[in-house]
TORBA-87130 format. One line per field, with one value per residue (C-alpha): residue number from 1; x, y, z. Coordinates in Angstrom, 2 decimals, m for minus. Example, Ala and Ser with C-alpha at 12.3 -4.5 7.8 and 13.67 -1.06 7.14 Angstrom:
seq	c(1, 2)
X	c(12.30, 13.67)
Y	c(m4.50, m1.06)
Z	c(7.80, 7.14)
This chain:
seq	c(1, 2, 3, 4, 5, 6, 7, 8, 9, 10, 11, 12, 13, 14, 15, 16, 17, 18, 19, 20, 21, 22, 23, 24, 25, 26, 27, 28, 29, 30, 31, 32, 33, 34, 35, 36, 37, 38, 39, 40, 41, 42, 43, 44, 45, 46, 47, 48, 49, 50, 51, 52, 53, 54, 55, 56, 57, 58, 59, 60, 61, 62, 63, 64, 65, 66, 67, 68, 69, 70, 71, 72, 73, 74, 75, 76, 77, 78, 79, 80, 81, 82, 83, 84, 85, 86, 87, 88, 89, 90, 91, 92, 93, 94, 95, 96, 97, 98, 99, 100, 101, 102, 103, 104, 105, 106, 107, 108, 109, 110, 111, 112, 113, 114, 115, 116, 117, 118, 119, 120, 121, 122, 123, 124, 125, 126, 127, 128, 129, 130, 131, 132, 133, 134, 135, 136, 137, 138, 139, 140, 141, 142, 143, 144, 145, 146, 147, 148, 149, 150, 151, 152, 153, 154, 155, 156, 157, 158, 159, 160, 161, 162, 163, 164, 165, 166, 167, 168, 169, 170, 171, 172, 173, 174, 175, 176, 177, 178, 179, 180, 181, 182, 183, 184, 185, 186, 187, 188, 189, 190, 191, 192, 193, 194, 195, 196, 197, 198, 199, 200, 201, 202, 203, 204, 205, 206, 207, 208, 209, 210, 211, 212, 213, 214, 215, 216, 217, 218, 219, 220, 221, 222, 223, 224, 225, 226, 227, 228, 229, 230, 231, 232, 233, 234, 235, 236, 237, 238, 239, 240, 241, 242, 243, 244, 245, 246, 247, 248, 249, 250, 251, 252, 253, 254, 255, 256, 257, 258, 259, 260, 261, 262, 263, 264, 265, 266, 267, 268, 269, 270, 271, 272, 273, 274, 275, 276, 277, 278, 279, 280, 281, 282, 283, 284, 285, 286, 287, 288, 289, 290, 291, 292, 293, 294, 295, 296, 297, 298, 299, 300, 301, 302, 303, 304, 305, 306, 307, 308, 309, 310, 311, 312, 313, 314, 315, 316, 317, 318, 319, 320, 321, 322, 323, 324, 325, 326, 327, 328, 329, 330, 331, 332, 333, 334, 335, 336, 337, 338, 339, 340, 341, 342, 343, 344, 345, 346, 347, 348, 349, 350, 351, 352, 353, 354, 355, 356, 357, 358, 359, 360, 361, 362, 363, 364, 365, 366, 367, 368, 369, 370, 371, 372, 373, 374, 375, 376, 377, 378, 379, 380, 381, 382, 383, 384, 385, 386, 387, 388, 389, 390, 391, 392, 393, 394, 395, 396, 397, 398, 399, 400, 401, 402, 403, 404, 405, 406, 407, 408, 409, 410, 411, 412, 413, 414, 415, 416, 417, 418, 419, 420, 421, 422, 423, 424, 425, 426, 427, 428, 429, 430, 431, 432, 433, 434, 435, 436, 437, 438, 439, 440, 441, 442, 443, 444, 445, 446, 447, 448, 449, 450, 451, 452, 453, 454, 455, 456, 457, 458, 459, 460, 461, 462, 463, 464, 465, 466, 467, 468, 469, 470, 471, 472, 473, 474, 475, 476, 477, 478, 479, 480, 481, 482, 483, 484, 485, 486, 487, 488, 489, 490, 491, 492, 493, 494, 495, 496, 497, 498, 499, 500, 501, 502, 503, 504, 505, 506, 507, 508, 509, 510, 511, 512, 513, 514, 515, 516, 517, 518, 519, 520, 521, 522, 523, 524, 525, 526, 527, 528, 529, 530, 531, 532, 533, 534, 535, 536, 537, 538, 539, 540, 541, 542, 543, 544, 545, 546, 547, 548, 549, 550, 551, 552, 553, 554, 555, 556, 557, 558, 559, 560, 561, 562, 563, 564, 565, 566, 567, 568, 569, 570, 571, 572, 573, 574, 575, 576)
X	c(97.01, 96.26, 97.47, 99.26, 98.07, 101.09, 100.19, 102.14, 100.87, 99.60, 101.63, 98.75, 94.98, 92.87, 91.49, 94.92, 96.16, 93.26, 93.31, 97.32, 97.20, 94.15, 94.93, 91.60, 91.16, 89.28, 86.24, 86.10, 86.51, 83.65, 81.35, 82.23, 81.71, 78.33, 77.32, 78.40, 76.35, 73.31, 73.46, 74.56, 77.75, 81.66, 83.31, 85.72, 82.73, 81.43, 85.08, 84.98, 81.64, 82.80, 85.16, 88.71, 90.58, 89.48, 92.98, 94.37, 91.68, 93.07, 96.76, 95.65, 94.00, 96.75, 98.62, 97.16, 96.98, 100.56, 99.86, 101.24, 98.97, 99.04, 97.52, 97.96, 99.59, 102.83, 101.20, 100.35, 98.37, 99.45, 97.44, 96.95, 95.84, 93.39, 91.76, 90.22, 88.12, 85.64, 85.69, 82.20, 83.57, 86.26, 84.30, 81.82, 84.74, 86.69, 89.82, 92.73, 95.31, 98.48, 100.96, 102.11, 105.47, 106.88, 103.18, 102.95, 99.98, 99.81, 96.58, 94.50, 91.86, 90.05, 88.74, 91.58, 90.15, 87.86, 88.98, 85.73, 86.42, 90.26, 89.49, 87.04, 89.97, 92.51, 90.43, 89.97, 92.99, 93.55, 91.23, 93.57, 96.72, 97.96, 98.71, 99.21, 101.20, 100.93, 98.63, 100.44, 97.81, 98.03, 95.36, 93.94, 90.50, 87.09, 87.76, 91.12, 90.42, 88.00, 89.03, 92.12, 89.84, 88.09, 91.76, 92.96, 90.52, 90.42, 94.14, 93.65, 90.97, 93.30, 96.69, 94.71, 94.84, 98.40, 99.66, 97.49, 99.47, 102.42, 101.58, 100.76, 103.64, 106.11, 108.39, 109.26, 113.16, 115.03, 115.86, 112.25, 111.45, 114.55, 113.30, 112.87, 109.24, 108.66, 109.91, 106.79, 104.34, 101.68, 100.34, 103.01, 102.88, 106.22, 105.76, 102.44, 103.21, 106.58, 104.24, 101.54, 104.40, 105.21, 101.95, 100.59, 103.77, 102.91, 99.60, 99.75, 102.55, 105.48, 109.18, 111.16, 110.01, 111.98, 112.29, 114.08, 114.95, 114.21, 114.67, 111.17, 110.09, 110.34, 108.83, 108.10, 107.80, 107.02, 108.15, 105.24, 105.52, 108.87, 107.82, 108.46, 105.13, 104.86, 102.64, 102.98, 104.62, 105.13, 106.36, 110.05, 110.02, 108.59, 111.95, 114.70, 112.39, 110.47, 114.77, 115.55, 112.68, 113.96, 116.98, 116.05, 114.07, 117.01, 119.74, 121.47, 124.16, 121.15, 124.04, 125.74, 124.74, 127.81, 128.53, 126.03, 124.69, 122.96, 121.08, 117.88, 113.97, 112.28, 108.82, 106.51, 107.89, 105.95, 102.70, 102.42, 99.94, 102.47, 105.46, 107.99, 111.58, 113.40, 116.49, 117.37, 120.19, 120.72, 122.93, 123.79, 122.39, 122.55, 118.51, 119.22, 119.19, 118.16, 116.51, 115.75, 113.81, 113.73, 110.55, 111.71, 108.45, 108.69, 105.61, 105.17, 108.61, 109.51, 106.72, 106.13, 108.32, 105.09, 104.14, 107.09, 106.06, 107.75, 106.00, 105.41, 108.17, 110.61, 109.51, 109.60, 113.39, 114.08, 113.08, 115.02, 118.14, 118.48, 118.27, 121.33, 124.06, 126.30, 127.31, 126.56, 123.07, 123.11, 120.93, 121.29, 119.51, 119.71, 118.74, 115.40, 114.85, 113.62, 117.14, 117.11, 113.47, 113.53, 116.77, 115.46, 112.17, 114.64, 116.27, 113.41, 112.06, 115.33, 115.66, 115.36, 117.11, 119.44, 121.15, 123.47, 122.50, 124.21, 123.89, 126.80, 124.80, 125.25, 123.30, 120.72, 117.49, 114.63, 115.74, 114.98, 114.69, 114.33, 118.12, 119.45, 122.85, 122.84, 125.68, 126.16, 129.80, 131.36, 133.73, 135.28, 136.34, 137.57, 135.05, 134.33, 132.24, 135.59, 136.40, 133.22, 133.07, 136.45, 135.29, 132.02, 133.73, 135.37, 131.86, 130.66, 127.79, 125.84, 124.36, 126.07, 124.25, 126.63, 125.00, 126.86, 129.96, 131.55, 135.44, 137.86, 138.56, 134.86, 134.04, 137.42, 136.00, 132.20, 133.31, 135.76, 133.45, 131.02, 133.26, 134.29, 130.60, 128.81, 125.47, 126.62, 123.38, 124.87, 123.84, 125.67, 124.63, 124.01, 121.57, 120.63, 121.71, 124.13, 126.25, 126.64, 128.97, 131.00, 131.26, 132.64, 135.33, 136.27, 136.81, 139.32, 137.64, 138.46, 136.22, 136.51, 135.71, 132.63, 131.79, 132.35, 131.05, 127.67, 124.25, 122.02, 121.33, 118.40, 118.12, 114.79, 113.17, 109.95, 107.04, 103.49, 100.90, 97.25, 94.81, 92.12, 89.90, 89.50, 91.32, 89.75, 90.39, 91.00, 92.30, 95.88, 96.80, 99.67, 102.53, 101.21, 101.29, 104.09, 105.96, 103.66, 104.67, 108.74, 108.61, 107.51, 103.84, 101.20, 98.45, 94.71, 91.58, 90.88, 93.88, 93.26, 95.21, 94.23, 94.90, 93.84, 91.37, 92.21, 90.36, 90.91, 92.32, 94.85, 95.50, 94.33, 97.53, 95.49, 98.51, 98.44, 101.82, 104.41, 105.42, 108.56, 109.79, 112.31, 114.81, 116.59, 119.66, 120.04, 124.37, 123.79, 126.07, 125.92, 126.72, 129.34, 131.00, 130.49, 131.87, 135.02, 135.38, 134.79, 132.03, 130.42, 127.93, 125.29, 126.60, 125.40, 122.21, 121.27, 121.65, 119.95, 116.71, 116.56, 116.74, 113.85, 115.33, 112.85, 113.85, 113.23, 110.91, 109.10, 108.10, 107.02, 104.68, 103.25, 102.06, 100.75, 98.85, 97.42, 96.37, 99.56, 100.64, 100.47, 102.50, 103.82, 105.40, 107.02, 108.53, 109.31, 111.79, 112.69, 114.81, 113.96)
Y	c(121.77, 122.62, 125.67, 125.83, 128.25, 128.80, 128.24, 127.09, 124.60, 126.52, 126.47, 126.69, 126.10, 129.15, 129.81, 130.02, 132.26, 134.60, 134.23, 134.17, 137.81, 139.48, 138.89, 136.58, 134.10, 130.67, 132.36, 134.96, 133.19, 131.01, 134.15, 135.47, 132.03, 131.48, 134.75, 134.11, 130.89, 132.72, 135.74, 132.80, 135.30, 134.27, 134.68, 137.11, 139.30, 139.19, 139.82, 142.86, 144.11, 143.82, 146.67, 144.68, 145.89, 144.53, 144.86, 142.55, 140.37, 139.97, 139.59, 136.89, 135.39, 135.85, 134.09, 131.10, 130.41, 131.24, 134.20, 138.06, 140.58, 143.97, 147.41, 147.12, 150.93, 150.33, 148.20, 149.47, 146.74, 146.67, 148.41, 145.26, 142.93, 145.51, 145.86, 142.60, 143.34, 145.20, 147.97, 146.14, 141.86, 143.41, 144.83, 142.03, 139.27, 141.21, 140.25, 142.43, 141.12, 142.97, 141.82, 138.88, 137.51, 134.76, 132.28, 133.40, 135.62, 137.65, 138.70, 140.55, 138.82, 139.10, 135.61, 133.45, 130.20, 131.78, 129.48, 130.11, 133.45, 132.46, 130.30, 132.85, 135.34, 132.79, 131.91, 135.81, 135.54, 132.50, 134.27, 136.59, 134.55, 135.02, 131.46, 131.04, 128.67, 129.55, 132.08, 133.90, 135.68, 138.32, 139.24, 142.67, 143.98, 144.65, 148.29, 148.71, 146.64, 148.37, 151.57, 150.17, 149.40, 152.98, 154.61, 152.52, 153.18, 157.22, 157.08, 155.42, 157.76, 160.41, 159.56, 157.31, 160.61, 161.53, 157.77, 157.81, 161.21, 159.56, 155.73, 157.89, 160.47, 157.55, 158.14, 161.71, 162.54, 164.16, 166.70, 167.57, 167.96, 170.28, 173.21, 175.76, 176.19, 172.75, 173.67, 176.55, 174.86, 174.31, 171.29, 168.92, 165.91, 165.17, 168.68, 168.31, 164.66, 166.13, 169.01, 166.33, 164.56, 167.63, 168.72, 165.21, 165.10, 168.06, 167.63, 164.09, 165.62, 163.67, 164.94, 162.98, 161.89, 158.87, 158.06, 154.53, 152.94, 149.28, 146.86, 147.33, 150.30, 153.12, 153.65, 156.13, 156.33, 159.37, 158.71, 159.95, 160.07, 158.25, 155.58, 154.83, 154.57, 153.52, 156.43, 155.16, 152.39, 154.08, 152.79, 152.47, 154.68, 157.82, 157.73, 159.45, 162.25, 162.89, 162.83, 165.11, 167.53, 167.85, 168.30, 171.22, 172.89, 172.37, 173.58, 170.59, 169.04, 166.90, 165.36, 164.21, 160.83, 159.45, 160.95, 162.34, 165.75, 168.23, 170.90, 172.58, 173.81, 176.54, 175.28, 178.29, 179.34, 176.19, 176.62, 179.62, 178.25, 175.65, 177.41, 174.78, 174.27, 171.10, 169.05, 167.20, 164.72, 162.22, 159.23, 156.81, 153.08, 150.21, 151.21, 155.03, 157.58, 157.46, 160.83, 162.12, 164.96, 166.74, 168.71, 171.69, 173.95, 178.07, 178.83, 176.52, 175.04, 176.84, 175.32, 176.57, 174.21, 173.92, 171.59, 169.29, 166.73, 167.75, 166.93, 169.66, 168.89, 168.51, 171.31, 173.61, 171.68, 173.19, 176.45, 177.08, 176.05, 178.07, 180.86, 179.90, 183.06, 180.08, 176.39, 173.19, 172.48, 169.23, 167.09, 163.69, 161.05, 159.55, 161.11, 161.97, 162.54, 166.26, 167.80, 170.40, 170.70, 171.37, 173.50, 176.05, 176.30, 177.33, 179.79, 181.59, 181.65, 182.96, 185.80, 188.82, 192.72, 191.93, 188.96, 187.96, 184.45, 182.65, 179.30, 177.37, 174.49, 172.05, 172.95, 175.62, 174.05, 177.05, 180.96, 181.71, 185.55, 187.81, 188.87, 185.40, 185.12, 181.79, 180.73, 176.91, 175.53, 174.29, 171.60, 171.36, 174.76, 174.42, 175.99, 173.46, 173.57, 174.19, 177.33, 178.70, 178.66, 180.19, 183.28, 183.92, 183.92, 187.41, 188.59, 188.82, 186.48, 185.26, 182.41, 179.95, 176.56, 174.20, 171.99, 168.97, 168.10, 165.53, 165.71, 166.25, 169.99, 171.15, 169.27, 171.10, 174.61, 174.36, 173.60, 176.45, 178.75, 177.74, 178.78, 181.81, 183.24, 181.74, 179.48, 176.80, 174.25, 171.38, 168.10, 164.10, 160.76, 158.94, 156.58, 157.82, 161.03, 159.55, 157.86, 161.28, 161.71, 158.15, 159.52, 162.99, 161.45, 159.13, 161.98, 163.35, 165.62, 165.77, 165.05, 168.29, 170.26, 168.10, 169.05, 172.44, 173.55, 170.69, 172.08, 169.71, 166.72, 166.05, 162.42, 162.62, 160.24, 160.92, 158.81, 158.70, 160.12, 158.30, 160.13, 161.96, 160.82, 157.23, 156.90, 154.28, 152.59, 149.11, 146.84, 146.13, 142.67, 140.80, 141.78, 145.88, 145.27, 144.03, 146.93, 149.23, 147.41, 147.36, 151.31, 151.51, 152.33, 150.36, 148.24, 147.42, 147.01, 150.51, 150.65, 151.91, 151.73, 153.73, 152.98, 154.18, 152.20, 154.09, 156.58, 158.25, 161.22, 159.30, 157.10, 154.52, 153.87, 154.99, 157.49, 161.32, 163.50, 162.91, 164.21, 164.11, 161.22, 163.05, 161.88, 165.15, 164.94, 167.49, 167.65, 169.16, 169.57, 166.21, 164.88, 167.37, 165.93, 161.95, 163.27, 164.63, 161.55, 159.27, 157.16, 154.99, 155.72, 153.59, 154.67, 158.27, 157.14, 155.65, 158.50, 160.75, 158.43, 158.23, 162.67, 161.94, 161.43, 160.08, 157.71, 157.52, 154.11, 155.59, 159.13, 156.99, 154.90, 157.73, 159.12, 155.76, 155.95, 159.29, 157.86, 160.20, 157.15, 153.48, 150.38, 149.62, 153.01, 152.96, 149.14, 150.35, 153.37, 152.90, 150.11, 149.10)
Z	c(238.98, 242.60, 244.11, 247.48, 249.95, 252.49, 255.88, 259.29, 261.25, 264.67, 267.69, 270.05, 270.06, 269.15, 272.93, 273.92, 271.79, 272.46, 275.96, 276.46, 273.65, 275.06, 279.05, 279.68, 282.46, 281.63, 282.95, 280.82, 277.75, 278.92, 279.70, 276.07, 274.43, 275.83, 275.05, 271.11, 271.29, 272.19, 270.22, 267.38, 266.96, 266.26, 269.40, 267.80, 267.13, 270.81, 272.01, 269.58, 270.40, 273.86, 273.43, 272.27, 269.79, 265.79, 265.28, 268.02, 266.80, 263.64, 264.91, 266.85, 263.60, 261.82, 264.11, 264.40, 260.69, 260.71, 258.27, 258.23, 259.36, 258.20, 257.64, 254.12, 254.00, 251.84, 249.15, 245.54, 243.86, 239.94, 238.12, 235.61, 238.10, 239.94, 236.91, 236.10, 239.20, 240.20, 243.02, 244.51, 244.12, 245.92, 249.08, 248.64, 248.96, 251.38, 249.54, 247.71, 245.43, 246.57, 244.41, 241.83, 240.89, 240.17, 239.95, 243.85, 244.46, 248.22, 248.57, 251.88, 253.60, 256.42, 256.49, 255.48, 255.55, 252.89, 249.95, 247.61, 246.91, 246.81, 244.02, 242.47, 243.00, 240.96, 238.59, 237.26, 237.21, 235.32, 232.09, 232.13, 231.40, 235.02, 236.46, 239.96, 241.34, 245.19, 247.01, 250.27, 252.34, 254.61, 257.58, 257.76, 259.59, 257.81, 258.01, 256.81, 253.80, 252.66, 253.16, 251.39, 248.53, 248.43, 248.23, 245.64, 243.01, 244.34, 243.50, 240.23, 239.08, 240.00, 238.03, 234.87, 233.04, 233.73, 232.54, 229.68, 228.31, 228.98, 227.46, 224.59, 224.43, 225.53, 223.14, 224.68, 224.50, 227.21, 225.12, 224.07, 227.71, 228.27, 225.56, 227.26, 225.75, 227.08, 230.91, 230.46, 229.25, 231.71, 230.03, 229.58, 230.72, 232.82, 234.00, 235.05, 236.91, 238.82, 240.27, 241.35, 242.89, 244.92, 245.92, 246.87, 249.18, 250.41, 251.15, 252.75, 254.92, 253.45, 254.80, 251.77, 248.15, 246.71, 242.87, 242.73, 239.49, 239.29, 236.35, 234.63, 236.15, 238.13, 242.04, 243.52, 247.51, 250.09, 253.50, 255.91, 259.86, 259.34, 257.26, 253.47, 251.81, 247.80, 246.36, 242.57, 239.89, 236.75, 233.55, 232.77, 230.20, 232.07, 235.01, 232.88, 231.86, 235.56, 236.79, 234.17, 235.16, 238.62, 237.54, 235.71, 238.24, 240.59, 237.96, 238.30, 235.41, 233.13, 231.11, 234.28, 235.46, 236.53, 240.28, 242.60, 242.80, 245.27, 244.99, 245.68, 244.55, 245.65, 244.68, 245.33, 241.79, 240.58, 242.39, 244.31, 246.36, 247.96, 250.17, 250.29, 249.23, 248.10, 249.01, 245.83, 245.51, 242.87, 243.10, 240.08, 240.18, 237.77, 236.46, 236.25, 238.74, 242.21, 243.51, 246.93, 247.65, 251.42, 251.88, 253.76, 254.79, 254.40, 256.99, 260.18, 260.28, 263.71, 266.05, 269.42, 271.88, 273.86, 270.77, 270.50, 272.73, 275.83, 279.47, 281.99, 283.70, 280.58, 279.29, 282.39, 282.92, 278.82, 279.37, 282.41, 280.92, 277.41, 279.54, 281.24, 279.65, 279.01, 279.21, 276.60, 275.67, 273.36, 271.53, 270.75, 268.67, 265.30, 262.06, 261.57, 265.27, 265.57, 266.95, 264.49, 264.93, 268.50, 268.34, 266.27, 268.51, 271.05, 269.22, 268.29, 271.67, 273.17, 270.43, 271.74, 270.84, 273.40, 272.20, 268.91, 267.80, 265.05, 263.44, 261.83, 260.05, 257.34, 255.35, 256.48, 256.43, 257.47, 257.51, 261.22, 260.89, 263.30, 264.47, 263.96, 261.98, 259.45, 257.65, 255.98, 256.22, 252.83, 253.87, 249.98, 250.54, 253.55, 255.34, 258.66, 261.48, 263.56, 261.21, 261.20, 265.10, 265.74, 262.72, 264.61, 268.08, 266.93, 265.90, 269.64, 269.85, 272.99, 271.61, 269.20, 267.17, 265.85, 263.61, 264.48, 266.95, 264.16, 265.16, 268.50, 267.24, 266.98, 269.87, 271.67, 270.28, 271.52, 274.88, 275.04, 273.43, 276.58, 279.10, 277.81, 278.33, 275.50, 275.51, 273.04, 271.50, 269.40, 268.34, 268.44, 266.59, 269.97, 271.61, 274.74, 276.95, 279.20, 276.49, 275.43, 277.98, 276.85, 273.33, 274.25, 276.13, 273.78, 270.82, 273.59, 275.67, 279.58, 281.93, 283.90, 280.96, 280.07, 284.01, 283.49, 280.44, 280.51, 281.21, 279.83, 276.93, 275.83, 273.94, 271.90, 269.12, 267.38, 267.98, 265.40, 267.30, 266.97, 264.64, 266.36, 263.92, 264.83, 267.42, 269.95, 272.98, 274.18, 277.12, 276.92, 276.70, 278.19, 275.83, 276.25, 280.44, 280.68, 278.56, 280.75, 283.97, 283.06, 282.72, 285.99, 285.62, 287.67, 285.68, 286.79, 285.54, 284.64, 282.41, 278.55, 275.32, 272.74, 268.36, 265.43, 263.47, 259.54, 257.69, 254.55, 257.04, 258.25, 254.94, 256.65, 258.84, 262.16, 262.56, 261.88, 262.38, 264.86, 268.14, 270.60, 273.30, 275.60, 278.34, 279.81, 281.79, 284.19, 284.87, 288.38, 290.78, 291.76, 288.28, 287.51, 290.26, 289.24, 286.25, 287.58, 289.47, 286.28, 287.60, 285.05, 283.02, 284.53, 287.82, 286.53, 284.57, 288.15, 289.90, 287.48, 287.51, 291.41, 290.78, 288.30, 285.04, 282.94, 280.40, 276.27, 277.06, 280.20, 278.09, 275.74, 277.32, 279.13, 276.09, 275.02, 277.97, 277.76, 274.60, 272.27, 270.54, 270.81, 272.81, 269.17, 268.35, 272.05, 271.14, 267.31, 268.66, 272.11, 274.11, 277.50)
């Protein structure tokens, strides 16, 4: 029986697409092609040696086959396909198997029209009792496939001995693992895999560990600069005891798997050498138990707000204003977007003898020290945001964080507590900073008072930054000027982009850590009074970009362009 490879007919002619994707006139891609024909090169290669990206290279490949193309970050090859090959076939073929289900086999390539070691590939698999009905291939580069390759059987080596104690010990009980000789005992082998968990996560900088039940086994994923990233499949059999261990270091209900629960892990008690606490929740699903973990970080938490992201000018614009002795400083952005981050930063650099600070948050995340006052409201008790302000405003503070603004009467209370002296910072689930303004008046507060008690919102995202490590740069090409061009920035030949190519620093993603976008609206005089007059707000975004308001998309691209992140990050979390 003949297997299908999936592929799309192409749209366009292979010069085109490399000269409509890379920016090149007709007599460049003549220059290039003779070149190729007398070095007897590809003319990818020349274009590659000539300093364009391998990346864009393979997009543009990818394209034209009609395949995916992809850095291969989020895939976890099963285990019982990777091992009928061998670590060098692999590297020699330049092909992965990713994944197989259903008789369809995806598998990486650089080469996709590479059909003798596809065949090879199938027939391995064939021996093995693994028939393939269709083969879906996805485009990657040289590098990132092999390096893919490399980390794979690292990983492998590294958590063999871990399944192997628990193939063998499969028939452990959750109440074996719940003795409390057996929560001790340095060598068990749940015990031993829920602190690897944990310190892998901590060491590949993860913010949030997932454990997802799924029919015939159970996943595990750590999201890492913002993106979900599958770390390990483990057998079905090992997910209710690795739940019930968290449980237990969290002191949460093990017999209760009906309704979700919350609670929390100071790891250090675990290994010493690792200073971090964890968020746990657990919600019921129809495999089992889903579980969550927020890494929250003791030491290095509270960064320096010279190292958020913000420009000169942002950050000279920041400063000025949380030493205002009162008024509204909020920040706005999704989930996930550094508010909290960048809040505290300010708190701690505004803490001085002189001043009372206190937080009302939900829940406390980091213990700011110093003479900051935390408290965590506890709405089943009764104990709101709205409550909490109105009991601190008796205990004579100077500075006030409200975790959130959710309803009209917290909203109603912030804004009175800034005009009765008080520098108020507080956060909103909004898009950009001017819509802040829309949303406020919509819960019910007046414009005047938004004019009065306003001093500044500051909309912020978080963007990957490019690792140092092997980071590189490359001309733009049409798609990346044009984004450049709309944000208002000129283009010319001198022009650079700058990407990551992978390396085992990076895990191969050609992104390390993350770091702030900003757009900071300044109310001003001027504003306060568009405000009071109820202009619209893209009457006031206007005038706040011809005062030199900077938007969400233009901070963006300027870091792309000083080579901070790349045109895809600045597309992936901003809108034009």
């Amino acid at each position: 029986m003949k297997v299908k490879v999936k592929r799309a007919s192409p749209e366009k002619s292979f010069i085109e697409l490399i000269t409509e994707r890379l920016g090149l006139s007709p007599e460049e891609i003549q220059r290039f092609q003779q070149i190729a024909k007398k070095e007897k090169k590809s003319l990818l290669q020349v274009l590659i040696e000539q300093g364009y990206s391998e990346e864009e290279i393979a997009k543009i490949k990818a394209d034209y086959f009609g395949y995916k193309f992809d850095r291969l970050t989020n895939y976890v090859p099963p285990e019982d396909i990777i091992d009928i090959f061998s670590k060098e076939f692999l590297k020699e073929r330049l092909v992965l198997p990713l994944n197989y289900e259903g008789g369809i086999l995806r598998i990486a390539m650089v080469e996709p029209t590479d059909m003798v070691s596809i065949n090879e590939v199938i027939e391995r698999l064939k021996k093995h009792g693994i028939e393939i009905n269709e083969v879906d291939i996805v485009v990657t580069t040289k590098k990132q496939i092999l390096d893919k390759i490399e980390l794979i059987f690292e990983e492998t080596k590294k958590i063999e001995e871990l399944l192997s104690i628990l193939k063998s010990e499969s028939e452990i009980s959750v109440e074996e693992i719940t003795k409390e000789e057996s929560i001790s005992e340095k060598s068990s082998p749940i015990i031993a895999l829920a602190n690897k968990i944990v310190e892998d996560a901590y060491k590949k900088g993860a913010s949030d560990i997932h454990i997802q039940p799924t029919e015939k086994s159970s996943i595990i994923r750590m999201r890492i600069d913002g993106d979900l990233t599958d770390y390990l499949v483990l057998p079905k059999y090992a997910h209710e005891p690795l739940i019930t261990r968290f449980k237990i270091m969290s002191n949460m209900k093990i017999d209760e798997k009906r309704v979700p629960q919350d609670a929390r892990i100071n790891f250090e008690r675990y290994n010493p050498n690792i200073k971090v606490d964890l968020r746990v929740s657990t919600v019921p699903s129809i495999y089992g138990e889903d579980l969550v973990m927020r890494l929250l970080l003791k030491t290095g938490a509270i960064l320096d707000l010279t190292k958020l992201g913000f420009s000169k000018r942002h950050l000279d614009l920041y400063r000025e204003t949380i030493r205002k002795p009162y008024g509204i400083i909020l920040h706005v952005g999704p989930t996930g977007s550094g508010k909290t981050t960048t809040l505290y930063s300010a708190l701690k650099e505004i803490d001085t003898p002189e001043k009372k600070i206190i937080t009302v948050e939900d829940p406390v995340e980091y213990t700011l020290g110093g003479s900051i006052v935390q408290t965590s409201i506890n709405p089943l008790a009764g104990y709101t945001f709205a409550k909490a302000i109105k009991a601190f405003l008796r205990h004579d503070p100077d500075v006030m964080l409200v975790g959130e603004i959710r309803d009209l009467e917290t909203a109603r209370i912030a804004v009175e507590a800034s005009l009765t002296g008080h520098l108020v910072f507080s956060t909103l689930h909004t898009n950009d900073a001017v819509s802040t303004i829309t949303r406020l008046e919509e819960m019910g507060i007046e414009s005047y008072l938004l004019a009065d008690s306003l001093l500044l919102i500051c909309a912020q995202r978080l963007v990957k930054k490019i690792c140092n490590n092997c980071k590189t740069e490359y001309k733009p090409s049409k798609k990346e000027e044009i984004v450049i061009k709309n944000a208002g920035f000129e283009v010319n030949e001198n022009t650079k982009l700058y990407k990551g190519l992978g390396c085992k620093i990076c895990n191969f993603t050609g992104y390390k850590g993350r770091t702030g976008i900003h757009e900071l609206l300044k109310v001003d005089e001027e504003i306060k009074g568009m405000l009071i007059e109820k202009k619209s707000t893209e009457e006031i975004k206007q005038t706040a970009i011809q005062k030199g308001m900077k938007t969400l998309r233009q901070d963006a691209v300027m870091k792309a362009l000083e080579g901070i992140t790349t045109i895809d990050e600045v597309i992936k979390v901003t809108i034009q």
